[in-house]
TORRO-651980 format. One line per 2 residues: number of its first residue (from 1); their letters; for each residue y, z, x negated of N, C-alpha, C. Coordinates in Angstrom, 2 decimals. Each point is the difference from the previous one (the first is absolute). Layout:
NUM = a = Y:Z:X:Y:Z:X:Y:Z:X ~ ...
END
This chain:
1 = xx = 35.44:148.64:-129.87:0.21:1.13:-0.90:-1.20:0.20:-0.92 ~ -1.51:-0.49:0.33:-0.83:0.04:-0.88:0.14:-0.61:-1.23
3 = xx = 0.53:-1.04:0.29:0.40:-1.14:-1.26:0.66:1.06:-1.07 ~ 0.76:0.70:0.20:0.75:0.53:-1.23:-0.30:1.62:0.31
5 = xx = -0.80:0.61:0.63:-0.84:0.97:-0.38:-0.89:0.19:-0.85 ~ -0.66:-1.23:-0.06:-1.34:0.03:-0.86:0.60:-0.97:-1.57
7 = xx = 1.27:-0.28:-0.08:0.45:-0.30:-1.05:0.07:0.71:-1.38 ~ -0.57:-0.33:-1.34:0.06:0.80:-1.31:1.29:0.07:-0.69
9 = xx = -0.12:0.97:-0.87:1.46:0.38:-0.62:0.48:-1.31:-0.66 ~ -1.74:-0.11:-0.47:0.38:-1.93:-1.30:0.51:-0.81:0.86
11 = xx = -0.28:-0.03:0.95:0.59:-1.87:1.04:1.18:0.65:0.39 ~ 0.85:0.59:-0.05:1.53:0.26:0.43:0.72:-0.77:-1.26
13 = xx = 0.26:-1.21:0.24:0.84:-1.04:-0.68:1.34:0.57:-0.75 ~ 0.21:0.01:-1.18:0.89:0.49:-1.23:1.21:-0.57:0.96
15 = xx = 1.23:1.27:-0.52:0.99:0.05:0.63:0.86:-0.94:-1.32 ~ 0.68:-1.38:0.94:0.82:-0.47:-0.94:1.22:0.57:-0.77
17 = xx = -0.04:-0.62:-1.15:1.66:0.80:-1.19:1.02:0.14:0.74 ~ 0.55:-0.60:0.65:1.06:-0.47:0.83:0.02:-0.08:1.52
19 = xx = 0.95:0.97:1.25:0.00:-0.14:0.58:-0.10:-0.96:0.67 ~ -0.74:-0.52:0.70:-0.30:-1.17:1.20:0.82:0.16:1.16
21 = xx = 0.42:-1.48:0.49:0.92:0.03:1.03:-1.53:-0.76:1.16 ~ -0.41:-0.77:-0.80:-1.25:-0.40:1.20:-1.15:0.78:0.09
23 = xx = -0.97:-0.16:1.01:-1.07:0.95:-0.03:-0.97:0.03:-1.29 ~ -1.01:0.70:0.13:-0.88:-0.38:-1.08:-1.31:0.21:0.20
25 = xx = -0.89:-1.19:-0.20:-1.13:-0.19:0.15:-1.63:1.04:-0.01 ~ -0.39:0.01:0.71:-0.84:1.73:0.01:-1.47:-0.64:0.59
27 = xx = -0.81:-0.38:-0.78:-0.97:-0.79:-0.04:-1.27:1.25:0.78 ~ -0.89:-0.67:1.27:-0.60:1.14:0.74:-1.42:-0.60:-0.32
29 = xx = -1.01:0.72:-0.64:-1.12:-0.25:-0.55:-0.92:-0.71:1.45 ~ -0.96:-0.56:0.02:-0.96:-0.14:0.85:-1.08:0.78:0.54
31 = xx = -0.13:1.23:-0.93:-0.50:0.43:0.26:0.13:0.92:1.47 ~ 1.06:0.31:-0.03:1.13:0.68:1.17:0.70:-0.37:0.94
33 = xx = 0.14:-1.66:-0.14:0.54:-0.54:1.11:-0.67:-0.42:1.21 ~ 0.35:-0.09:0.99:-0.92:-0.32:1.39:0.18:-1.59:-0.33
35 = xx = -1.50:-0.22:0.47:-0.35:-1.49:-0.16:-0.74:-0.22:-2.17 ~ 0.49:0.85:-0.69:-0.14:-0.11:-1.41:0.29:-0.94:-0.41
37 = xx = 1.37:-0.22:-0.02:0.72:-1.02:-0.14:1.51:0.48:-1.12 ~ 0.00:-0.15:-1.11:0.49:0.45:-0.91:1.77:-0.41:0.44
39 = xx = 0.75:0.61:0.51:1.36:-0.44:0.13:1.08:0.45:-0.75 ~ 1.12:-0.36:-0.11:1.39:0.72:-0.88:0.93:0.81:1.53
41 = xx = 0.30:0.85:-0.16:1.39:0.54:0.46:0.77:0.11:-0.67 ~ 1.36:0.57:0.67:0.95:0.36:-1.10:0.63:1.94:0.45
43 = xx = 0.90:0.00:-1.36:-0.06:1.57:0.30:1.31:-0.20:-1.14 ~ 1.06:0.90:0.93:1.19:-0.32:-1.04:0.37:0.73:-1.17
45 = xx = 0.73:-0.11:-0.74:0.18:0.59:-1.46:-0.13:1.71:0.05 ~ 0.93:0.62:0.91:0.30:1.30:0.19:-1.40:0.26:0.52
47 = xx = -0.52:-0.18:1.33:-1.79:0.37:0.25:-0.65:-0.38:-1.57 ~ 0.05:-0.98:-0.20:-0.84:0.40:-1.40:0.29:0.60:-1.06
49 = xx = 1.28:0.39:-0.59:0.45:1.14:-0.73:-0.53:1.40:0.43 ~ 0.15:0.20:1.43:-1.05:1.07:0.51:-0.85:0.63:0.07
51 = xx = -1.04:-1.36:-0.16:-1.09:0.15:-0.32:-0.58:0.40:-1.18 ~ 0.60:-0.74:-0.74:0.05:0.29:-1.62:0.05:1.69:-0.36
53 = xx = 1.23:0.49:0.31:0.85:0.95:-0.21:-1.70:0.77:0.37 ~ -0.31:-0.41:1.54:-1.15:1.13:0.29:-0.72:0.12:-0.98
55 = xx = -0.51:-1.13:-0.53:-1.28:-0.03:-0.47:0.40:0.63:-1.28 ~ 0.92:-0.05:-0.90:0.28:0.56:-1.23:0.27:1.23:-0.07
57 = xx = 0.01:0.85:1.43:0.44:1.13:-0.51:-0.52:0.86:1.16 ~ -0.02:-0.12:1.39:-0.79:0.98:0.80:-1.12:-0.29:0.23
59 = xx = -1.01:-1.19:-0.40:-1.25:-0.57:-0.03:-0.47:0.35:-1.06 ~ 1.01:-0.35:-1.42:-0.52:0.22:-1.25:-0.86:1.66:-0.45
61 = xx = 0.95:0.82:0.81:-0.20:1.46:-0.04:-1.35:0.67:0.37 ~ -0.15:-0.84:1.67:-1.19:0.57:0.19:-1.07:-0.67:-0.10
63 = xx = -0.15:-0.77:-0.43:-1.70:-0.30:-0.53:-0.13:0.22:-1.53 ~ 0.81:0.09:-0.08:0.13:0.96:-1.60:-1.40:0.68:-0.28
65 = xx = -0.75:-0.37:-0.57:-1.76:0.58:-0.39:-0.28:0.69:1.13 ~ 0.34:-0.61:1.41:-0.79:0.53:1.43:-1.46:-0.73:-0.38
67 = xx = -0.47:1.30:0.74:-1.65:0.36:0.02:-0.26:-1.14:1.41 ~ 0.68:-0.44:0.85:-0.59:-0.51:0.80:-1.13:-0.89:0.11
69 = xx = -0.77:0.10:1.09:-1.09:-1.14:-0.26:-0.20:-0.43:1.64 ~ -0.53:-1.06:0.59:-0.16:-0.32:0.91:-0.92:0.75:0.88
71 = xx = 0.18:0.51:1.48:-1.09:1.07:0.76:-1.32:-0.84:-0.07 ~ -1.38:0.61:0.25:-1.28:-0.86:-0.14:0.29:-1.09:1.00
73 = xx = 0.14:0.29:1.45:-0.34:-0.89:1.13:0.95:-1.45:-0.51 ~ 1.22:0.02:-0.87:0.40:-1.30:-0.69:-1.12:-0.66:-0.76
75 = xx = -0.73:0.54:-0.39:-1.03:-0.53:-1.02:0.63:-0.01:-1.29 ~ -0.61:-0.23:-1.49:0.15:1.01:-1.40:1.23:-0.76:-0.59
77 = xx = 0.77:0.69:-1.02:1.09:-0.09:-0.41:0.19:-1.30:-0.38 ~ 0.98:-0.79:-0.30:-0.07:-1.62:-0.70:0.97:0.39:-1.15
79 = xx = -0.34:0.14:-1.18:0.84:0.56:-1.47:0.42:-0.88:-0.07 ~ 1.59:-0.79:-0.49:0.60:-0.41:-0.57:0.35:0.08:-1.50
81 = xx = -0.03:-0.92:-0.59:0.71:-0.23:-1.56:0.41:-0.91:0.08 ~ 0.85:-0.51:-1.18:0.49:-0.92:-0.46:0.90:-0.92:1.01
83 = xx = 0.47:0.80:0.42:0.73:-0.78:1.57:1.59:-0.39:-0.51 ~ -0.04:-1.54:0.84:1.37:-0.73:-0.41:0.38:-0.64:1.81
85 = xx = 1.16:-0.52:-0.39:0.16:-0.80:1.55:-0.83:-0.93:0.60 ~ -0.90:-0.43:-0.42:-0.89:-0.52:0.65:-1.68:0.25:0.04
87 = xx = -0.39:1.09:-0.57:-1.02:0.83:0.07:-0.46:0.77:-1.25 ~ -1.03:0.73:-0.07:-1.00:0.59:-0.65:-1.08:0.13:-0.27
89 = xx = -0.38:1.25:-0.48:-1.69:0.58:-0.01:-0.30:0.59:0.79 ~ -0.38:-0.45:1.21:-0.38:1.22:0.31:-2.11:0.47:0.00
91 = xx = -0.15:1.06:-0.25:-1.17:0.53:-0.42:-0.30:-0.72:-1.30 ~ 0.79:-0.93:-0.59:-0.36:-0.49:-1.37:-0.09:-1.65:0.21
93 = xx = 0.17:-0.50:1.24:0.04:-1.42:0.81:1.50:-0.50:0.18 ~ 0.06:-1.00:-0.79:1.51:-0.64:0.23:0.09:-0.72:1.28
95 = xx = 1.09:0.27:0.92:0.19:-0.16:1.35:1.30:-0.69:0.21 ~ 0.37:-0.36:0.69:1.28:-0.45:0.66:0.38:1.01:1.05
97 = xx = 1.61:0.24:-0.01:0.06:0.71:1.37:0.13:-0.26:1.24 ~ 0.02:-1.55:-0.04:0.32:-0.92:1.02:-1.30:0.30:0.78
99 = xx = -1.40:0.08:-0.37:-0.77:-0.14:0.14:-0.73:1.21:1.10 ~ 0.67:1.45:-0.25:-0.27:0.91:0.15:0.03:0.43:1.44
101 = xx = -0.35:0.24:1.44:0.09:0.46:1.05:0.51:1.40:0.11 ~ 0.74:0.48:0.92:0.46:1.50:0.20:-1.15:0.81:-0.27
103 = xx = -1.31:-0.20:0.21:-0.98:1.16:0.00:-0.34:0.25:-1.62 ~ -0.07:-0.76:-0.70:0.27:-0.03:-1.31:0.98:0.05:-0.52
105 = xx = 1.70:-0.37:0.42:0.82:0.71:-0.66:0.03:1.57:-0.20 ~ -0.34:0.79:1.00:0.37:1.43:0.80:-1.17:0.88:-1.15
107 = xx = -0.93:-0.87:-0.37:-0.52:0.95:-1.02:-0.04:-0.43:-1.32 ~ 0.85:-0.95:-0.79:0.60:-0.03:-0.85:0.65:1.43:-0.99
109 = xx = -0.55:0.04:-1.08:0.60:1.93:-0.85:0.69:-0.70:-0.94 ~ 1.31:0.02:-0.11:0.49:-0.38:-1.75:-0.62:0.07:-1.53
111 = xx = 0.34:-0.02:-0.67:-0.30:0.27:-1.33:0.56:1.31:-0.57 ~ 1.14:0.33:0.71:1.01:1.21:-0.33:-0.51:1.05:1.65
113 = xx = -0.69:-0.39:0.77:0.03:0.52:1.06:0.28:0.03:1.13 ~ -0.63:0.38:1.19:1.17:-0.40:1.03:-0.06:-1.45:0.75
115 = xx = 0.01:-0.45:1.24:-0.01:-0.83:0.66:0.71:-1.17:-0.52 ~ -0.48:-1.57:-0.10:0.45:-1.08:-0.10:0.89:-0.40:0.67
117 = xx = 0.20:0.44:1.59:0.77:-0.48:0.53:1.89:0.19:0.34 ~ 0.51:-1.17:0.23:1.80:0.43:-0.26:0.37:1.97:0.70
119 = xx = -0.85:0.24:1.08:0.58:1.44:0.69:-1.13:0.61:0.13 ~ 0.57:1.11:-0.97:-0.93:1.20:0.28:0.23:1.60:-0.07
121 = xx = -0.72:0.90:0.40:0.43:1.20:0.48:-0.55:0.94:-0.91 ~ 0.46:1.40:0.45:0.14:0.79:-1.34:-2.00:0.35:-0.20
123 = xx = -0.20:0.36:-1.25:-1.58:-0.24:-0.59:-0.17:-1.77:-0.54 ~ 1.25:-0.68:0.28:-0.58:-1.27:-0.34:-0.84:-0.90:0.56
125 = xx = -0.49:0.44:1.27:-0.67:-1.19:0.81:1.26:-0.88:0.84 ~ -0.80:-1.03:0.19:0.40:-1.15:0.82:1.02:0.76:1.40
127 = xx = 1.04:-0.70:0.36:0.54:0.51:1.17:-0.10:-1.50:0.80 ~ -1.01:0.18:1.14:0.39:-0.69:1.15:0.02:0.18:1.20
129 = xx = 0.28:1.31:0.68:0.13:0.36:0.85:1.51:-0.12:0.69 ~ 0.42:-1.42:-0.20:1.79:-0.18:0.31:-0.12:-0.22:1.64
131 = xx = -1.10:-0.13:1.14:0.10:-0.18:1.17:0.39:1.96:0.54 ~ -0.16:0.77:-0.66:0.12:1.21:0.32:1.52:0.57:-0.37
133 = xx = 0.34:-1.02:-0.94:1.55:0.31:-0.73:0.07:-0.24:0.95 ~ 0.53:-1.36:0.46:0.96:-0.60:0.93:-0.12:1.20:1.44
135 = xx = -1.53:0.23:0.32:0.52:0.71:1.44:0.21:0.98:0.08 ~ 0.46:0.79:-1.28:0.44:1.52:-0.10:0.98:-0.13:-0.16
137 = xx = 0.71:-1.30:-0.49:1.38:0.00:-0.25:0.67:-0.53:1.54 ~ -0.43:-0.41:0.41:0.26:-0.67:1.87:0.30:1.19:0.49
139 = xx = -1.08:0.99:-0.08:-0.20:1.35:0.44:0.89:0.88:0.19 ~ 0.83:0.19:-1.48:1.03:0.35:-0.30:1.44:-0.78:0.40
141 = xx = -0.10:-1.09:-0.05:1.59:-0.70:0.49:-0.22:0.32:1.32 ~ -1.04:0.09:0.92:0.17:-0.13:1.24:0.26:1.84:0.59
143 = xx = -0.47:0.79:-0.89:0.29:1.51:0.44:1.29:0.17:-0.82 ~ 0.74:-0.31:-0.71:1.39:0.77:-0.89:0.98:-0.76:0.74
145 = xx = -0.50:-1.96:0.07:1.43:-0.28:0.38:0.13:-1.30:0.84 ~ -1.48:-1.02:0.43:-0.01:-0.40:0.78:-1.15:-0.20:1.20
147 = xx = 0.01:0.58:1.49:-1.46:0.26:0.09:-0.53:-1.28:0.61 ~ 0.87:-1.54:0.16:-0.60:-0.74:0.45:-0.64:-0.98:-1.79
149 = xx = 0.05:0.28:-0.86:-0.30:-0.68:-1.29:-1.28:-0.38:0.59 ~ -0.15:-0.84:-0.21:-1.76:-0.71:0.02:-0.77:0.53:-0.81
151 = xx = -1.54:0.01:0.20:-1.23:0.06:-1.03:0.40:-1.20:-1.02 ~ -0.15:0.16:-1.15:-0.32:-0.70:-1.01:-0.92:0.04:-0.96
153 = xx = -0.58:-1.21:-0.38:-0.86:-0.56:-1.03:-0.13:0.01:-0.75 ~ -0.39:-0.04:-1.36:0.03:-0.99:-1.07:0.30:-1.51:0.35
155 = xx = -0.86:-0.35:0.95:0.17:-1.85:0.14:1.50:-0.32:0.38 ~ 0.51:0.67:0.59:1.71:-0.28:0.44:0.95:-0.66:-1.21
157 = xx = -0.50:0.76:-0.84:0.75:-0.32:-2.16:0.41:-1.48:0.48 ~ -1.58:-0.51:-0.35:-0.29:-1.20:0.61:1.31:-0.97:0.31
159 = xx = 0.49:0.56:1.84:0.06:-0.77:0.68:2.08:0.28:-0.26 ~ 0.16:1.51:-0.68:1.32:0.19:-0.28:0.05:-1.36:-1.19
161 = xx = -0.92:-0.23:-1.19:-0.12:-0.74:-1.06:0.64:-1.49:0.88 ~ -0.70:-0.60:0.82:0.06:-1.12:0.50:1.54:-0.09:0.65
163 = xx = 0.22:0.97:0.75:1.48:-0.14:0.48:0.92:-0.05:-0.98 ~ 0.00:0.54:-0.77:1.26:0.52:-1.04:-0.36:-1.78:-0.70
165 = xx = -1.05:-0.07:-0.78:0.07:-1.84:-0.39:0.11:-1.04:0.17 ~ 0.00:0.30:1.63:0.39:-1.19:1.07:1.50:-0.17:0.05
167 = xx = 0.36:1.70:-0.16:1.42:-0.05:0.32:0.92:-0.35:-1.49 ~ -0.85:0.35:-1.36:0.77:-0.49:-1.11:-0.13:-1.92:-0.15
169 = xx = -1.13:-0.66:0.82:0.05:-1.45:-0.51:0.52:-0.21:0.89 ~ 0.23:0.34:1.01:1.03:-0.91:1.28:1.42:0.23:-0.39
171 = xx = 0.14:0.60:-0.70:1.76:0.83:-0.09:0.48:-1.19:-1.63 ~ -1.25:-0.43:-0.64:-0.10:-0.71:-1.50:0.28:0.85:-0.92
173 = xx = -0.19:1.39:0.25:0.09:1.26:-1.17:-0.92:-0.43:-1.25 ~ -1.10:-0.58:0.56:-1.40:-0.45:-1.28:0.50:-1.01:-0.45
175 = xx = 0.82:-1.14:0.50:0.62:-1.14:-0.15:0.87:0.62:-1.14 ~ 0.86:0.42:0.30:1.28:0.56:-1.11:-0.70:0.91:-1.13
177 = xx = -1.01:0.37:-0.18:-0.60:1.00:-0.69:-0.80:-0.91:-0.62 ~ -0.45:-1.17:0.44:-0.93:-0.91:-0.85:1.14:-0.98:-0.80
179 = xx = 0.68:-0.14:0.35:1.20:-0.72:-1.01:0.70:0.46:-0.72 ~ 0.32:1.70:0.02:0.28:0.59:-0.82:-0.97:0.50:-1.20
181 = xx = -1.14:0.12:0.51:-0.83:-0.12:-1.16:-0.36:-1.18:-0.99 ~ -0.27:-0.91:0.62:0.27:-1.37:0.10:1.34:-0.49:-1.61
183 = xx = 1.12:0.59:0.35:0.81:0.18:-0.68:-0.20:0.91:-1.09 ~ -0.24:1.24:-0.05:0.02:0.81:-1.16:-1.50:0.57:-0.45
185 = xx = -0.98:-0.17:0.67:-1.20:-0.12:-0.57:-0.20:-0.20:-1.65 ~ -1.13:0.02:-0.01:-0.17:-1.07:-2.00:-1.19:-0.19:0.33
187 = xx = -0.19:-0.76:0.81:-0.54:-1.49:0.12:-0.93:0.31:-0.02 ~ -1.11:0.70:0.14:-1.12:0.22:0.34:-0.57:-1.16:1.13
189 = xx = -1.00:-0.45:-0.53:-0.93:-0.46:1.63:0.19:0.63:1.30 ~ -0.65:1.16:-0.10:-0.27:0.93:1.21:1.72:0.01:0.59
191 = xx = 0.79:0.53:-0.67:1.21:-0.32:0.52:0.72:-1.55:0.36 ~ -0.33:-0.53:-0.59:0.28:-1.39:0.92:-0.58:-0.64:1.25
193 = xx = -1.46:0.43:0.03:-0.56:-0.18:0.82:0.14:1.05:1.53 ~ 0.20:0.97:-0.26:0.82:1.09:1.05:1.12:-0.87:0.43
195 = xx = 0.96:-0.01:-0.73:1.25:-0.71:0.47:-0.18:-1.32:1.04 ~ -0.86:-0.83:-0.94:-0.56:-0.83:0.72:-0.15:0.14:1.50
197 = xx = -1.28:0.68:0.13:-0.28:0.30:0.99:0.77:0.53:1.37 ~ 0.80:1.10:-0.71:1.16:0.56:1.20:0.60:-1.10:0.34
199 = xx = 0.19:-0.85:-0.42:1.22:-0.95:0.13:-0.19:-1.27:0.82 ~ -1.10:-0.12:-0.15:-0.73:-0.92:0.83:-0.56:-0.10:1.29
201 = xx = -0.84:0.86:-0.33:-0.75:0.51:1.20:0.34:0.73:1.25 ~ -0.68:-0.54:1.11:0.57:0.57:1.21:-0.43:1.56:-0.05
203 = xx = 0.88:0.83:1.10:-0.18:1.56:-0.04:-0.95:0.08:0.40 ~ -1.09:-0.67:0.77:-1.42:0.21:1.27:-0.70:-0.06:-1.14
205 = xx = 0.03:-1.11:-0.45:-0.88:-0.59:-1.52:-0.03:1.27:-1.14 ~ 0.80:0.56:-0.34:0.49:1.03:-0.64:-0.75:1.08:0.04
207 = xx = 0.47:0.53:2.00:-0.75:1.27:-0.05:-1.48:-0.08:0.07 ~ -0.45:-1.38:0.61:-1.82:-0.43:0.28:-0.34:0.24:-1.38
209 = xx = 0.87:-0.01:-1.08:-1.20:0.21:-1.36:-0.23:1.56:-0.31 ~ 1.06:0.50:0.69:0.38:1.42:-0.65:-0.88:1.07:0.77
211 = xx = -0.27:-0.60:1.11:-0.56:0.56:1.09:-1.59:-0.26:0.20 ~ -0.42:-0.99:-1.07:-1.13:-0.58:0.11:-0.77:-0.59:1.00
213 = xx = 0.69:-0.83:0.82:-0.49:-0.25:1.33:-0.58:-1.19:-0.39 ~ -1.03:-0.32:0.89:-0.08:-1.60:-0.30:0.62:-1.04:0.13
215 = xx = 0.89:-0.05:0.94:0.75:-0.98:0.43:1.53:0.30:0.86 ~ 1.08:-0.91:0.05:1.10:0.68:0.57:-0.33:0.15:1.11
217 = xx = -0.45:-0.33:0.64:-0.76:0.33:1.57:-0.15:1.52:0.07 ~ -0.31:0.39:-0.73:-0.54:1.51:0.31:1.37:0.80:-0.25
219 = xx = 0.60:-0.86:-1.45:1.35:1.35:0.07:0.93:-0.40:0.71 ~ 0.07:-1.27:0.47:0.71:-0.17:1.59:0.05:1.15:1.00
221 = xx = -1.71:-0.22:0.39:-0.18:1.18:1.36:0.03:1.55:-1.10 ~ -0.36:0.50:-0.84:0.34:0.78:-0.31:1.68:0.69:-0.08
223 = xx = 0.71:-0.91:-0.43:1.86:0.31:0.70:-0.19:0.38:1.31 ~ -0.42:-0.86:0.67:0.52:0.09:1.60:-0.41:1.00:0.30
225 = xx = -0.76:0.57:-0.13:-1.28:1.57:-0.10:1.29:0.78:0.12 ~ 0.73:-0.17:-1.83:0.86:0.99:0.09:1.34:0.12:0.28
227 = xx = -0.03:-1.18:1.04:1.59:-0.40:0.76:1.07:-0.43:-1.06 ~ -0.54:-0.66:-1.06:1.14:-0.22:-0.76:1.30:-1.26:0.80
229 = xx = -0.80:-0.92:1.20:0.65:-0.71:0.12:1.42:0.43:0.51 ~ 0.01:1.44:0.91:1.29:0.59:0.44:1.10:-0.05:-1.45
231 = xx = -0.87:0.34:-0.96:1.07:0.11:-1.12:0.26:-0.89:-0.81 ~ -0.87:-0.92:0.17:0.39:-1.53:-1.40:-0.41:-1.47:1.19
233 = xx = 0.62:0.12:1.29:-0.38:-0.95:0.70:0.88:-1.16:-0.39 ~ 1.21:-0.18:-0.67:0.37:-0.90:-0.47:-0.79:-0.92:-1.09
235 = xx = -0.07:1.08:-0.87:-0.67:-0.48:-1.17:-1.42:-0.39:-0.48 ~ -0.85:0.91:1.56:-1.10:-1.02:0.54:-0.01:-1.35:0.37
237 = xx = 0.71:-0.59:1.00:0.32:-0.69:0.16:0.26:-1.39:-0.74 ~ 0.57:0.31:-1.12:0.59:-0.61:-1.33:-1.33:-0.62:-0.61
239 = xx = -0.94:1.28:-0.14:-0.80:-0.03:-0.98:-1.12:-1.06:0.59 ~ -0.14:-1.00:-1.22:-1.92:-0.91:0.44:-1.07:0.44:-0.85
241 = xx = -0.85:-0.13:0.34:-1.15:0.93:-0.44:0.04:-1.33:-1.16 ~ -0.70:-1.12:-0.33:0.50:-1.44:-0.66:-1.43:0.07:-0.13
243 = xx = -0.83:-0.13:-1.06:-1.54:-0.63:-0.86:-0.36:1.47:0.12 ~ -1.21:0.67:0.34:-0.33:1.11:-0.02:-1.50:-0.21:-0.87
245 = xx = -0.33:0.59:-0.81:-1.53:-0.04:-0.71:-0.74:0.80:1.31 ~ 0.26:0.95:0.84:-0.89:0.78:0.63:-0.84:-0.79:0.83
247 = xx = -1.44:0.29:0.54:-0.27:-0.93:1.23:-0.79:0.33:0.92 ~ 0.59:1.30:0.44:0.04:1.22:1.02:0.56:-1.17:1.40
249 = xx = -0.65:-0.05:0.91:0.46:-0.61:1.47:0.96:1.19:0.36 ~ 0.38:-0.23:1.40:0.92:0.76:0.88:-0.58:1.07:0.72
251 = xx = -1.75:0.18:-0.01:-0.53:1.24:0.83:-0.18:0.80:-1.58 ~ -0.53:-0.71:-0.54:-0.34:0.72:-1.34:1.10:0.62:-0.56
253 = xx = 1.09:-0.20:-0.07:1.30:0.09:-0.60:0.28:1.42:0.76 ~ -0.09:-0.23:1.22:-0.07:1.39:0.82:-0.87:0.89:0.17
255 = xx = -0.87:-0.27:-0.28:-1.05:1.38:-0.53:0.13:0.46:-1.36 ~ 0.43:-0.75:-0.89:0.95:0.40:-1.22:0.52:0.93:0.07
257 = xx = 1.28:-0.41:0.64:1.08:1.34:0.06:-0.36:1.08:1.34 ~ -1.07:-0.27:0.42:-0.06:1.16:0.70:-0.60:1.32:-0.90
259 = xx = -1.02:-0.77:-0.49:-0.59:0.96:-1.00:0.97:0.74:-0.87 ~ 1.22:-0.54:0.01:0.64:0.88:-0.86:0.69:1.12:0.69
261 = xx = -0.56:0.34:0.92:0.73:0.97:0.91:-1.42:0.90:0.47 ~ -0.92:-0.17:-0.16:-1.26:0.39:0.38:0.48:1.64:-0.30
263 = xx = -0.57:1.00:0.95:-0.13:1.48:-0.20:1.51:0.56:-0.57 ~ 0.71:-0.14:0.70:1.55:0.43:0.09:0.10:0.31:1.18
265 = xx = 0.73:0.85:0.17:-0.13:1.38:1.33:1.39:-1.47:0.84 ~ 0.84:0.16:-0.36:0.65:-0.83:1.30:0.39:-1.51:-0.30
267 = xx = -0.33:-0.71:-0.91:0.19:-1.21:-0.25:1.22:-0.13:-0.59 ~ 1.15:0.89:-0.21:1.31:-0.31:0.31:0.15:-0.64:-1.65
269 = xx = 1.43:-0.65:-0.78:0.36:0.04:-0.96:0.24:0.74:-0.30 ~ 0.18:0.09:-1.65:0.10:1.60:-0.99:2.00:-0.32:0.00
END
């Protein structure tokens, strides 16, 4: 969830003319990723219309000439100008945003005002306090209407993200969505090469990029973590891992995905 906490309004990738039937590419800076390792996800048309929608009109509002500025113990403001999708000025220094770490995004000030980053709260500062969303909202499902609901995370997103993509490439939903684009596209690179990709590539292979693991080894034991085999044990089965670039061993692979469960109250899947 840090990865796209500490994300700027500029790196939220332009929503295409035309509804998309395949996913669409959502490029995660290095600065933010564990390991700093610059990866793509995807995020589908409607989530990114969403986003959009936010940013143009209940984002747009409040940093609207907000006075905000970063508290001292962050250390002093970082001014922005001249900012495009792939960086700016900041203090008068042309930067990349790729480049940038969370402790330096968070005190980032616009040019118009107001926090750099995609979510923020009323005065216009930065909102990242989403580990407190989630357990007030637990809080609540478990007193109105269910009281065995689990604690939840932020990191769970995560692991709902991984199930739901496991369950669209095993089913060939990305398959049929990459050939339909494939088909009515206009021919763009980036769109051929998507297509490409879905179409080819195994689902392990798939989610290991999306997931940034090093190797299928890890998002191997990472499934099993989250019992996917009860639910896609056929199509495990099916699946060969084939040429893997990763070169993570089998203990390593498992301290991988353990880490991805690190400081979660019961281990369980989201």
């Amino acid at each position: 969830m840090q990865e796209f906490t500490y994300l700027l309004s500029y790196e939220v990738p332009p929503l295409p003319r035309t509804r998309a039937g395949a996913p669409i590419g959502f490029g995660v800076p290095p600065g933010v990723t564990k390991g700093r390792k610059f990866r793509t996800t995807w995020i589908s048309y409607e989530a990114l219309a969403a986003v959009h929608q936010y940013l143009e009109l209940d984002r747009a509002v409040t940093v609207d000439g907000s006075a905000w500025v970063p508290p001292a113990r962050w250390g002093p403001a970082l001014q922005v100008s001249d900012a495009d999708a792939g960086g700016g000025r900041i203090d008068g220094v042309r930067r990349r945003w790729e480049n940038l770490v969370p402790a330096e995004r968070r005190r980032l000030v616009a040019a118009g005002g107001g926090s750099c980053l995609v979510a923020v709260k009323a005065g216009g500062g930065p909102f990242t306090a989403w580990a407190s969303v989630f357990e007030r909202t637990s809080d609540r499902i478990r007193e109105r209407y269910e009281p065995r609901f689990p604690h939840v995370n932020p990191h769970r997103t995560r692991h709902t993200f991984a199930m739901r993509t496991l369950e669209y490439l095993v089913s060939g939903y990305y398959r049929q969505a990459a050939a339909l684009a494939a088909a009515t596209g206009d021919g763009s690179k980036a769109d051929a090469a998507l297509a490409l990709y879905l179409s080819r590539a195994d689902p392990l292979l798939v989610l290991r990029d999306l997931l940034g693991h090093s190797s299928v080894l890890t998002t191997e034991a990472y499934l099993r973590r989250l019992d996917t085999t009860r639910i896609f044990a056929d199509a495990y089965e099916a699946c060969q891992a084939g040429p893997d670039t990763g070169t993570a061993g089998g203990a390593d692979a498992e301290r991988e995905a353990a880490a991805e469960f690190g400081g979660e109250d019961d281990g369980g899947a989201a």
